[in-house]
C-alpha positions, 0 to 999 in steps of 0.5 A, a space after each residue: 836532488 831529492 825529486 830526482 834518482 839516479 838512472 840505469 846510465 848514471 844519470 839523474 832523471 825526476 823521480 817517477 811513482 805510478 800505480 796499477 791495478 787489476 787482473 790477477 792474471 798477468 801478475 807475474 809477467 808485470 811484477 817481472 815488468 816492472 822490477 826490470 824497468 825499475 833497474 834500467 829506469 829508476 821508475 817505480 811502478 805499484 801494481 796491485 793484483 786485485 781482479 779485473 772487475 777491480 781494476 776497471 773500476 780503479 781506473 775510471 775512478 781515477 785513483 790508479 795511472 793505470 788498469 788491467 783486465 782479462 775482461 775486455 770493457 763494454 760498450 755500456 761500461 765504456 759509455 757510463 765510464 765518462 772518461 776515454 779508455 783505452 784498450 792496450 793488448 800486452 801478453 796473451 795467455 790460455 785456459 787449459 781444461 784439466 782433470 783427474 783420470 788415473 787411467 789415462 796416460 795420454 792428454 784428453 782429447 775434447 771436442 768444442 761439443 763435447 765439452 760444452 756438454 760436459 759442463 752443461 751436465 749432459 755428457 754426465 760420464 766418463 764412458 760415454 760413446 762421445 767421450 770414447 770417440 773421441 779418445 780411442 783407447 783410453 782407459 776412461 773409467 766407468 764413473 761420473 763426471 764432477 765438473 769444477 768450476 770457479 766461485 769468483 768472478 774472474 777473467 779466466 771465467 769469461 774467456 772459458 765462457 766466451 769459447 763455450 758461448 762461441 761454440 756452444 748454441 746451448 750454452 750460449 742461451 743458457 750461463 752465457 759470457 761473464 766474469 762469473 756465471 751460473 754454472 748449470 753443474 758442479 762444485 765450486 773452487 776459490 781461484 786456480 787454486 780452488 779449482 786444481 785442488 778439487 779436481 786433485 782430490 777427486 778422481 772423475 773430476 774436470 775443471 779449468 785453469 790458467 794454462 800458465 798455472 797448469 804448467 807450473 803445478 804440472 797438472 794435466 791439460 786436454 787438448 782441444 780440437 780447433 776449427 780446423 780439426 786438430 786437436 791442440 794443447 794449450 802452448 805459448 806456440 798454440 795461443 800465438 797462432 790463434 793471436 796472429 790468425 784472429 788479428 790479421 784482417 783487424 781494421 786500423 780503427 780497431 781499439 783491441 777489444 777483440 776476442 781470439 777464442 776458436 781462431 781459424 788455422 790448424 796450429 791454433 789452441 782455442 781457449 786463448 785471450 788477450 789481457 789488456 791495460 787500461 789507459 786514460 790518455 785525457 788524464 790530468 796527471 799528464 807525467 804519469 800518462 806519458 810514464 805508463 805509455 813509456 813503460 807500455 813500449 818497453 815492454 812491447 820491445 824488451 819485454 818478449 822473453 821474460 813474457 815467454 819464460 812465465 809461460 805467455 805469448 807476446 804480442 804477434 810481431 806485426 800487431 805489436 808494431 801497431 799497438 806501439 804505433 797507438 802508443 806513440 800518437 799519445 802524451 809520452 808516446 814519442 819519448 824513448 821508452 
């Protein structure tokens, strides 16, 4: 039939479109999504990458299936959306603090302190005695500090800024959490690729990036100290510790909108975040609602190592089970995925 395709088995099943749109942030782990569940399920799904801000405003408009942010709603955006929203965590990932030291050989080593200092303007050079302390040994140069930072709202803003407001008293009066805020120092840079190419054409320079971005660009990244004194990079293994120790103590009720920034235990890195799709389980198109929530499950079960090959951390495995547990009370949900 012409409404139907045939599936991964060789069966017919009716013939599905969705679309999405949002966060620039877990492109590729959903571009990789969905070309496999295309091939298993002959679902097709459109995701456009248009931002997080983008993605919201999508979904409450109600001219997608489905949205993705980085940036968790608001009581007041939730309030003002006039439709019920649902937070769904998929894959966790990092922001990793990068620079351009020629000297150095070793990784940076930063305490919470100090870089807020640092982007607040006030530790303004490289061989300051906290700086120093802080790396012994190192051959931090005798030159100022260009702080970069990005020009674009961005989710990988807010949670850089969230970890800084959340440690930070100073900066948490001052620039504060946001998708894009008034950075009191520094140049700007258009996306992680505004931002690394800054930092790679001048020496003295710091700024930040996605961690997956950093690893594939091979750009050097600090290690940060935690809560619990140790000084972490940002690793899938460091991101999944600080998921599973900011999560276990979430209540049933809780719907996810949950920062993980400065998680407690020693293997955890604390720049980390969840990014979250966007569901509207009251919406009309009740096919499409049940197709999202079935994707949504495949990939929480199947999706893992493709997820860790791009460089993001799964789900821990006890807060997956209750995040598929919600998507199974919902239209779809009990279908397989």
């Amino acid at each position: 039939a012409d409404d139907a395709r045939p599936s991964a088995a060789g069966r017919a099943e009716p013939a599905l479109d969705l679309t999405g749109a949002g966060a620039t942030f877990p492109y590729p782990v959903y571009s990789r999504w969905i070309s496999e569940y295309l091939a298993r399920t002959g679902v097709r799904i459109n995701y456009q990458s248009i931002g997080s801000g983008g993605g919201i405003r999508q979904l409450v408009e109600g001219t997608v299936d489905f949205g993705a942010t980085d940036v968790p709603m608001s009581a007041r955006e939730l309030a003002s959306a006039e439709r019920r929203v649902l937070h769904v965590p998929t894959v966790l990932g990092a922001v990793a603090i990068t620079y351009n030291l020629p000297g150095v050989a070793e990784p940076l080593r930063l305490s919470p302190e100090v870089l807020a200092d640092v982007f607040l303007g006030r530790v303004r050079r490289w061989d300051d005695p906290r700086l120093a302390a802080l790396n012994p040994g190192a051959a931090l140069p005798d030159a100022d500090i260009l702080v970069v930072h990005r020009t674009d709202g961005s989710g990988t803003t807010y949670i850089v800024s969230d970890y800084l407001a959340t440690v930070s008293r100073a900066w948490a009066s001052g620039p504060g959490r946001g998708k894009d805020v008034r950075w009191p120092v520094g140049v700007g840079g258009q996306g992680n690729e505004g931002v690394a190419g800054q930092v790679k054409q001048t020496p003295g320079a710091i700024g930040y990036v996605e961690a997956t971005y950093a690893r594939q660009n091979r750009l050097p990244v600090a290690a940060l100290r935690n809560r619990a004194g140790a000084f972490v990079p940002p690793t899938i293994e460091g991101v999944a510790a600080a998921a599973a120790a900011a999560t276990a103590g979430l209540a049933d009720t809780t719907d996810y909108r949950v920062s993980i920034v400065d998680a407690p235990g020693e293997a955890s890195y604390p720049v980390a975040s969840f990014t979250w799709l966007l569901l509207d389980p009251s919406a009309r198109d009740t096919a499409a609602t049940a197709g999202v929530v079935r994707f949504v499950r495949w990939a929480l079960r199947d999706g893992a190592p493709a997820a860790r090959e791009l460089g993001y951390a799964s789900l821990p495995e006890a807060l997956a089970a209750r995040v598929e547990a919600r998507l199974a009370a919902l239209p779809g949900g009990t279908g397989a995925p």
